[in-house]
KEMI-863923 format. One line per field, with one value per atom (N, C-alpha, C, O, CB): x, y, z; atom name. Coordinates in Angstrom, 3 decimals. Glycine has a CB too. Example, Ala and Ser with C-alpha at 12.3 -4.5 7.8 and 13.67 -1.06 7.14 Angstrom:
# KEMI-863923
xx 13.190/12.300/13.200/14.236/11.308/12.850/13.670/12.900/13.409/14.084
yy -5.690/-4.500/-3.300/-3.319/-4.473/-2.250/-1.060/0.030/1.138/-0.598
zz 7.800/7.800/7.800/8.465/9.046/7.080/7.140/7.870/8.039/5.725
site N/CA/C/O/CB/N/CA/C/O/CB
//
This chain:
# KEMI-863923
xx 98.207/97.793/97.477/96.940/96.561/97.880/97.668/96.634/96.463/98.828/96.123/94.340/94.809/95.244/92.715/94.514/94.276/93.220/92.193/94.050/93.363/92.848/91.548/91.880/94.045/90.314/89.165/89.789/90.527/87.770/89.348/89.727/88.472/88.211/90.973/87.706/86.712/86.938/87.936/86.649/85.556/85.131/85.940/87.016/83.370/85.365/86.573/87.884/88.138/86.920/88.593/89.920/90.137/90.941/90.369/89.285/89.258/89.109/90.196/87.711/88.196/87.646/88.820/89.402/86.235/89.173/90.720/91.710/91.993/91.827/92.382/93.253/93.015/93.873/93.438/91.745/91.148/90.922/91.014/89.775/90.577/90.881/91.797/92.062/90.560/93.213/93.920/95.416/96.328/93.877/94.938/95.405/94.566/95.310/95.003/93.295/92.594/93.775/94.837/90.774/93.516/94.185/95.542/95.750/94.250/96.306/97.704/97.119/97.061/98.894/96.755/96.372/96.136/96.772/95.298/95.094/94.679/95.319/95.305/93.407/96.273/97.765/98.810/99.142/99.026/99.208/100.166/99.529/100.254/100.587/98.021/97.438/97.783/98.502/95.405/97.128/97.137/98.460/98.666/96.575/99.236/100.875/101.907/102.933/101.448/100.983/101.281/100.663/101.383/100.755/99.485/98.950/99.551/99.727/97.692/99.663/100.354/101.823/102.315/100.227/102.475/104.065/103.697/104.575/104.589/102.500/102.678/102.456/103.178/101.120/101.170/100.569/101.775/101.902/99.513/102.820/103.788/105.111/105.617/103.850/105.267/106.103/105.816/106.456/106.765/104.024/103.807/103.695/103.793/102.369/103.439/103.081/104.705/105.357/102.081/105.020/106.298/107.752/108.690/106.342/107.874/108.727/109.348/108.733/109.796/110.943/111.279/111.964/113.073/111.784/111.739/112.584/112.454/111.970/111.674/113.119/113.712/112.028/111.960/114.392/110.848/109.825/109.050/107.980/109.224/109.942/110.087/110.240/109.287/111.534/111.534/111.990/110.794/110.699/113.239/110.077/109.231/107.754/106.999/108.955/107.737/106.505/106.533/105.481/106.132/107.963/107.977/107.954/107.721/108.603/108.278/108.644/106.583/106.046/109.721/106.110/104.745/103.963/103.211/104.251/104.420/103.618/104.548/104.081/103.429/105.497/106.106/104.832/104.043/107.798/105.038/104.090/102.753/102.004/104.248/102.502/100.676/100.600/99.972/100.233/101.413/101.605/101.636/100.762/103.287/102.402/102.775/101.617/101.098/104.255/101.261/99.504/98.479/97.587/98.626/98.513/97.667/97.813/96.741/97.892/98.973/99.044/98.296/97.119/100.615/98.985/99.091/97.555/97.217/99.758/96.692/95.194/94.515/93.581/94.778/94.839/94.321/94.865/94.210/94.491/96.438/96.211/95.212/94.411/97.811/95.621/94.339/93.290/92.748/93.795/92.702/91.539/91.341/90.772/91.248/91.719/92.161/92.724/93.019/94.279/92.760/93.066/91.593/91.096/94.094/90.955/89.905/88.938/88.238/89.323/88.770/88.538/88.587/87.754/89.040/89.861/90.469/89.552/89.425/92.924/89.020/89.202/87.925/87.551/89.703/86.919/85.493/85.218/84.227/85.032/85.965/85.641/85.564/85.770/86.882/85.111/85.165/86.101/86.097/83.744/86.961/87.882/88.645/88.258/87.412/90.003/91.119/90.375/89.484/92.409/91.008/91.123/92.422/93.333/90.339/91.837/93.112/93.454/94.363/93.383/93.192/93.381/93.969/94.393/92.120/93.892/94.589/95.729/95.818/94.842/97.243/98.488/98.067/98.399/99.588/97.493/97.381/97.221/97.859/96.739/96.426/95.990/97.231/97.790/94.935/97.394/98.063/99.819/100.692/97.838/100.278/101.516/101.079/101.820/101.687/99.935/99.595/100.030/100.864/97.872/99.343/99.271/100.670/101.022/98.862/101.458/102.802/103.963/104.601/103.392/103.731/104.351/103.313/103.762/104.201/102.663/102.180/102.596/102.958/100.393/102.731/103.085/104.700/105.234/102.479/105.473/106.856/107.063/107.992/107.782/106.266/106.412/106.428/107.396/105.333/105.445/104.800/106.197/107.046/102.764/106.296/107.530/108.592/109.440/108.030/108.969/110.043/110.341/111.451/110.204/108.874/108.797/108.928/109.528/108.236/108.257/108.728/110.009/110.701/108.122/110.630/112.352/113.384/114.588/113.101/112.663/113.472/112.903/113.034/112.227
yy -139.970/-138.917/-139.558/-140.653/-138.129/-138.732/-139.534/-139.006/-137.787/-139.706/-139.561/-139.329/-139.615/-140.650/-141.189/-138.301/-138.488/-139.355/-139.538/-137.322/-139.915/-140.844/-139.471/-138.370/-142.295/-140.086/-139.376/-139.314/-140.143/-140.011/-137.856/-137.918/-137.462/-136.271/-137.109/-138.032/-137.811/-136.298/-135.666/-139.020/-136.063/-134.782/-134.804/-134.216/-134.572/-135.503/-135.632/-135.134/-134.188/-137.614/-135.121/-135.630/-133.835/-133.169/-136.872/-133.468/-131.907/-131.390/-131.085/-131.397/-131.248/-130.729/-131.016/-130.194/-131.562/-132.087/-132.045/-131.022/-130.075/-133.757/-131.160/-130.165/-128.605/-127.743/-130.467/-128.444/-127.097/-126.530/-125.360/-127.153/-127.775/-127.370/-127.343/-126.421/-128.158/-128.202/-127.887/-126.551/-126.268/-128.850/-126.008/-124.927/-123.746/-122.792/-125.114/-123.585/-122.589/-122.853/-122.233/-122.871/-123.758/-123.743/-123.015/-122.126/-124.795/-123.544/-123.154/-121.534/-120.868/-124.033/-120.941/-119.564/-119.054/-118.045/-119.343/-119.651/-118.634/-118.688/-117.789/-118.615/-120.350/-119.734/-118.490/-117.523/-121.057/-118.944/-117.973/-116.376/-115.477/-118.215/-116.193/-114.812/-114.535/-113.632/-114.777/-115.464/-115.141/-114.796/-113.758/-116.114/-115.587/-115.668/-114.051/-113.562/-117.044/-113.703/-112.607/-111.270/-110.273/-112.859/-111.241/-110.656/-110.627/-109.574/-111.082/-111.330/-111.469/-111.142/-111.156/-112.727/-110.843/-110.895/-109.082/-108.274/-112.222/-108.655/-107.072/-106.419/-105.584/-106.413/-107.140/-106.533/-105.967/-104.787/-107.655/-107.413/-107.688/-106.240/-105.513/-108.936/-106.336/-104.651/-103.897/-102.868/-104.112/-104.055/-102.158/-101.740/-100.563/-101.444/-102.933/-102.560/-102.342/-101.308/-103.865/-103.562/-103.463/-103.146/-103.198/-104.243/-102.741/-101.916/-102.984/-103.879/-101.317/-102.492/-103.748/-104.855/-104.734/-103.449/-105.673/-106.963/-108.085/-107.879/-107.765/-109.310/-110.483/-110.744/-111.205/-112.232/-110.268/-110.516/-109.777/-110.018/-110.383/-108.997/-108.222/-109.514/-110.068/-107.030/-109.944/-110.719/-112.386/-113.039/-110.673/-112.623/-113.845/-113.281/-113.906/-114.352/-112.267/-111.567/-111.362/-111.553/-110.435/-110.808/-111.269/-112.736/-112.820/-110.761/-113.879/-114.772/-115.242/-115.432/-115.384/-115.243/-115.443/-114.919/-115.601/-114.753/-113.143/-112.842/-113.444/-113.593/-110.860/-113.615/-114.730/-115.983/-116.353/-115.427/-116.257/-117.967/-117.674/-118.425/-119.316/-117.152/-116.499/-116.601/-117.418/-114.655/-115.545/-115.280/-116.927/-117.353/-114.293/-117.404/-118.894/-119.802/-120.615/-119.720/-119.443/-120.455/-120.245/-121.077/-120.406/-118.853/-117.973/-118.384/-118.581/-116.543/-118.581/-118.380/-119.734/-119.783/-118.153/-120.800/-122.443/-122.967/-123.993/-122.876/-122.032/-122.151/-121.762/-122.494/-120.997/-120.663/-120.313/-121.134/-121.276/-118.919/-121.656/-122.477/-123.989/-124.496/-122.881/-124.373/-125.522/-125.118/-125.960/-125.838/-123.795/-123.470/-123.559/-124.575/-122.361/-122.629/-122.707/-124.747/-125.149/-121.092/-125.405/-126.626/-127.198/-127.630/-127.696/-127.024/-127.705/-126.817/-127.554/-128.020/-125.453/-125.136/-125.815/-126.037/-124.338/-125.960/-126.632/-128.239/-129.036/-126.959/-128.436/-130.139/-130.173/-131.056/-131.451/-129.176/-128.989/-128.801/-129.170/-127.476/-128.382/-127.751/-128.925/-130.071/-126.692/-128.370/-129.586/-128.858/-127.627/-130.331/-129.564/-128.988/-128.346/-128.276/-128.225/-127.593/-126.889/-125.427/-124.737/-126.668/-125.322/-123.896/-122.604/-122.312/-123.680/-122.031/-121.434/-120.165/-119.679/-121.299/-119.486/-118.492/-118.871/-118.035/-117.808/-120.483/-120.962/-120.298/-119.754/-122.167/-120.169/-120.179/-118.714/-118.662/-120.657/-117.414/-116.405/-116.062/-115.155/-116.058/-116.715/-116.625/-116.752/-115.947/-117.560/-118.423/-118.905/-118.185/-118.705/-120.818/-117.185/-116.664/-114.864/-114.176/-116.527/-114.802/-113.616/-113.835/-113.211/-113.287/-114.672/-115.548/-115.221/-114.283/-117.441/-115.972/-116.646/-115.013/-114.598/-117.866/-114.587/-113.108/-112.473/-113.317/-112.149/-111.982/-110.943/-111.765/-111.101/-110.534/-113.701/-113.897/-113.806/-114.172/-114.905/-113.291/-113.398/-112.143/-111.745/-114.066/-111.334/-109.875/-109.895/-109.600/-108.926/-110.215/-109.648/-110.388/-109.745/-110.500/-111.890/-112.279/-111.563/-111.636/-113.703/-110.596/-110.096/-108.763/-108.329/-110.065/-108.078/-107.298/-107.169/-106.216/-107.051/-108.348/-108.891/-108.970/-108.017/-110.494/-110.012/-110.246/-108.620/-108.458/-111.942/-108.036/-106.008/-105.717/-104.604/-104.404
zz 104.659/105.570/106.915/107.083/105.011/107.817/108.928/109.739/109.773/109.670/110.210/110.813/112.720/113.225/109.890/113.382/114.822/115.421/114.768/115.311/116.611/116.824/117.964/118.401/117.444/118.082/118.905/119.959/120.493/119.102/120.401/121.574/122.630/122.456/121.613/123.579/124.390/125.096/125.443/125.375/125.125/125.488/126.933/127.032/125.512/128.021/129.484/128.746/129.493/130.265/128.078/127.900/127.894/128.547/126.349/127.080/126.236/127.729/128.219/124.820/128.431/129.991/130.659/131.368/130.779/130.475/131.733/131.226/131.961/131.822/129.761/129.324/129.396/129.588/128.107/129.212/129.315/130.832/131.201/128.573/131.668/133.588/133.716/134.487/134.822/133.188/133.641/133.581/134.357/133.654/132.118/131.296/132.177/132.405/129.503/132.691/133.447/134.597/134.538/133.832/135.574/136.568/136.875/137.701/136.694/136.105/136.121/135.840/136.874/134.828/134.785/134.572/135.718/136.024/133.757/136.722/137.571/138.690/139.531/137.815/138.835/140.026/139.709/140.395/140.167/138.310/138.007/138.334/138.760/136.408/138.051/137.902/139.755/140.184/137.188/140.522/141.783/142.347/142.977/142.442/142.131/142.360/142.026/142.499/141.078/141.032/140.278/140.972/141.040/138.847/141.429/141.885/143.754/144.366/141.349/144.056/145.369/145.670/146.798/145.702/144.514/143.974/143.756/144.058/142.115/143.279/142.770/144.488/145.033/141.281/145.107/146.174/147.344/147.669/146.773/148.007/148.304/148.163/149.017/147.521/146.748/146.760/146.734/146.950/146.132/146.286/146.806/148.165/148.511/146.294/149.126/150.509/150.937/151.081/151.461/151.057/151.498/151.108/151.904/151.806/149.527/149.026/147.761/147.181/150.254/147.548/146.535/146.580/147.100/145.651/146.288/146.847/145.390/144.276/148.603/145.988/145.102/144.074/142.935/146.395/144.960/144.449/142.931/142.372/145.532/142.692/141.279/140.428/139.880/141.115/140.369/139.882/139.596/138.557/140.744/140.919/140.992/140.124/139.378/142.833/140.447/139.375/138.223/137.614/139.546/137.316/136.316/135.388/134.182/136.270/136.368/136.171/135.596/134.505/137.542/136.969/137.018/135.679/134.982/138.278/135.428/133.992/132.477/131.348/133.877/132.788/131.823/131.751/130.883/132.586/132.727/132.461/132.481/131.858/133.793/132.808/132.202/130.844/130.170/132.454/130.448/128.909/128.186/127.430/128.614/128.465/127.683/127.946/127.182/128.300/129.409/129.390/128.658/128.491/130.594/128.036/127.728/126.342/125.770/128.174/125.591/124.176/124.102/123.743/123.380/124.441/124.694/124.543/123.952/126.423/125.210/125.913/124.590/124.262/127.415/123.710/122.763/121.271/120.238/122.895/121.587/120.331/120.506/119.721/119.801/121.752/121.898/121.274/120.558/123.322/121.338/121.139/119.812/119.413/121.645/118.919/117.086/116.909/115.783/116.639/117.716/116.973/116.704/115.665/117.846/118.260/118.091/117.033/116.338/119.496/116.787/115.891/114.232/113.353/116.196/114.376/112.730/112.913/111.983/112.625/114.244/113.800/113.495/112.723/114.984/114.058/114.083/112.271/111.640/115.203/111.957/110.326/109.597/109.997/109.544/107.995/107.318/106.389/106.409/106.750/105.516/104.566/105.238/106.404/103.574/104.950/105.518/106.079/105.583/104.280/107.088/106.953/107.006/107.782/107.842/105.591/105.525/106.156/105.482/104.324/107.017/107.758/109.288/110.087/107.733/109.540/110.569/110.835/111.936/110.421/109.535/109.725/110.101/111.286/108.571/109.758/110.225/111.516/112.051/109.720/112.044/113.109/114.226/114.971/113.142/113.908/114.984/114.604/115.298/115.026/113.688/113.320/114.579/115.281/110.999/114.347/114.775/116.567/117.223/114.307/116.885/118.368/118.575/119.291/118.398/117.966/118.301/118.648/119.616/116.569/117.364/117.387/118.631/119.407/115.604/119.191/120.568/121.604/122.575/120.811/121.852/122.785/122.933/123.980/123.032/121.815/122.147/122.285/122.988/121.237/121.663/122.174/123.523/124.225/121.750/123.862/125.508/126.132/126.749/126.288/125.861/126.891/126.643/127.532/126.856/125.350/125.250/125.972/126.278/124.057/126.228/127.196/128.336/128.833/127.194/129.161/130.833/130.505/130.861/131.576/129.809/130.219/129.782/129.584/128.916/129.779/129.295/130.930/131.440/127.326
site N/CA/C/O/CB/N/CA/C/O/CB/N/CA/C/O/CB/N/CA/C/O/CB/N/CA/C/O/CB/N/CA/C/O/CB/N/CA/C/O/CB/N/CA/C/O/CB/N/CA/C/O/CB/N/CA/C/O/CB/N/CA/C/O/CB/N/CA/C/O/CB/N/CA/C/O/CB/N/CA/C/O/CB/N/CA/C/O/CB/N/CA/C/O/CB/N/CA/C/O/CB/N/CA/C/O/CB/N/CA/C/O/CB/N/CA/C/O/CB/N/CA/C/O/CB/N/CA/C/O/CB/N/CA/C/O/CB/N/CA/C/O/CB/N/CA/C/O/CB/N/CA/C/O/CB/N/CA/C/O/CB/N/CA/C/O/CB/N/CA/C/O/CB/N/CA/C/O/CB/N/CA/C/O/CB/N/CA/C/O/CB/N/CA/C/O/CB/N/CA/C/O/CB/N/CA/C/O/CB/N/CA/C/O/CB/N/CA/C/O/CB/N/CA/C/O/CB/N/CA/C/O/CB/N/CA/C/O/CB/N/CA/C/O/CB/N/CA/C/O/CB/N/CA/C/O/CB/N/CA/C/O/CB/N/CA/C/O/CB/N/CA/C/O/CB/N/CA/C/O/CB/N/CA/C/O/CB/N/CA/C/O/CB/N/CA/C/O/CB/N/CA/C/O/CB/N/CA/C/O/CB/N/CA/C/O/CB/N/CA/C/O/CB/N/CA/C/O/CB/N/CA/C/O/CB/N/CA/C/O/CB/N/CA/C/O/CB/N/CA/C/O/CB/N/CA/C/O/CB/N/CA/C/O/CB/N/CA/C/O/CB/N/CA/C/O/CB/N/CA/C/O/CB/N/CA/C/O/CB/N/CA/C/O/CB/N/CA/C/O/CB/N/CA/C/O/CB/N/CA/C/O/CB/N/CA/C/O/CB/N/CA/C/O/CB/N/CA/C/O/CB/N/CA/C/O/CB/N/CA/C/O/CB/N/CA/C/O/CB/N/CA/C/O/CB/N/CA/C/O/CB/N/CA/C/O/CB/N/CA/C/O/CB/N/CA/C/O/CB/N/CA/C/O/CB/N/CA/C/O/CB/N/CA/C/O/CB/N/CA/C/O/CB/N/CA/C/O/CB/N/CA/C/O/CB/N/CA/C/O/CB/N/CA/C/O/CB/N/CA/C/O/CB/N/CA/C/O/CB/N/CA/C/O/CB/N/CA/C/O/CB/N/CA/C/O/CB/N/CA/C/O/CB/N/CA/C/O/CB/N/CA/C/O/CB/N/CA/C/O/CB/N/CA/C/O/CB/N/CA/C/O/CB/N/CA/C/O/CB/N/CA/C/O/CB/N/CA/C/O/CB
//
């Protein structure tokens, strides 16, 4: 069995700043991409806004399986409702992207 090596709290804070970050460009980007055609009508920027709630979505899922790992690592013994979870995750984030790309 193979055993992960520790990984320092910094390490967790950087991945987790840097999974926020990207979230809240893409949100802004997104938000500036909706503002953009309603003022000024429709343009190529439809297209850059979907793109943006595409990658939200994927930061979003990504951010929450980090989350359920460190969950699993915190526990003692298995946990078996993990594969549920993270099957549940996986299926709404391919939904939702399957929805932007329609």
């Amino acid at each position: 069995v193979e055993q992960a090596d520790q990984v320092s709290l910094r390490t967790h804070a950087r991945l987790w700043g840097l999974m926020i970050m990207l979230l809240i460009t893409d949100s802004f980007a997104l938000a500036s991409c909706v503002y953009l055609v309603v003022t000024k009508g429709p343009s190529v920027l439809i297209l850059f806004g979907f793109e943006y709630a595409i990658l939200s979505v994927s930061v979003l899922t990504t951010l929450i399986r980090y989350g359920l790992h460190l969950i699993d690592t915190q526990m003692e013994g298995s946990w078996q409702a993990k594969g549920s979870y993270l099957f549940f995750l996986e299926f709404m984030g391919e939904v939702l992207r399957f929805m932007f790309y329609l």
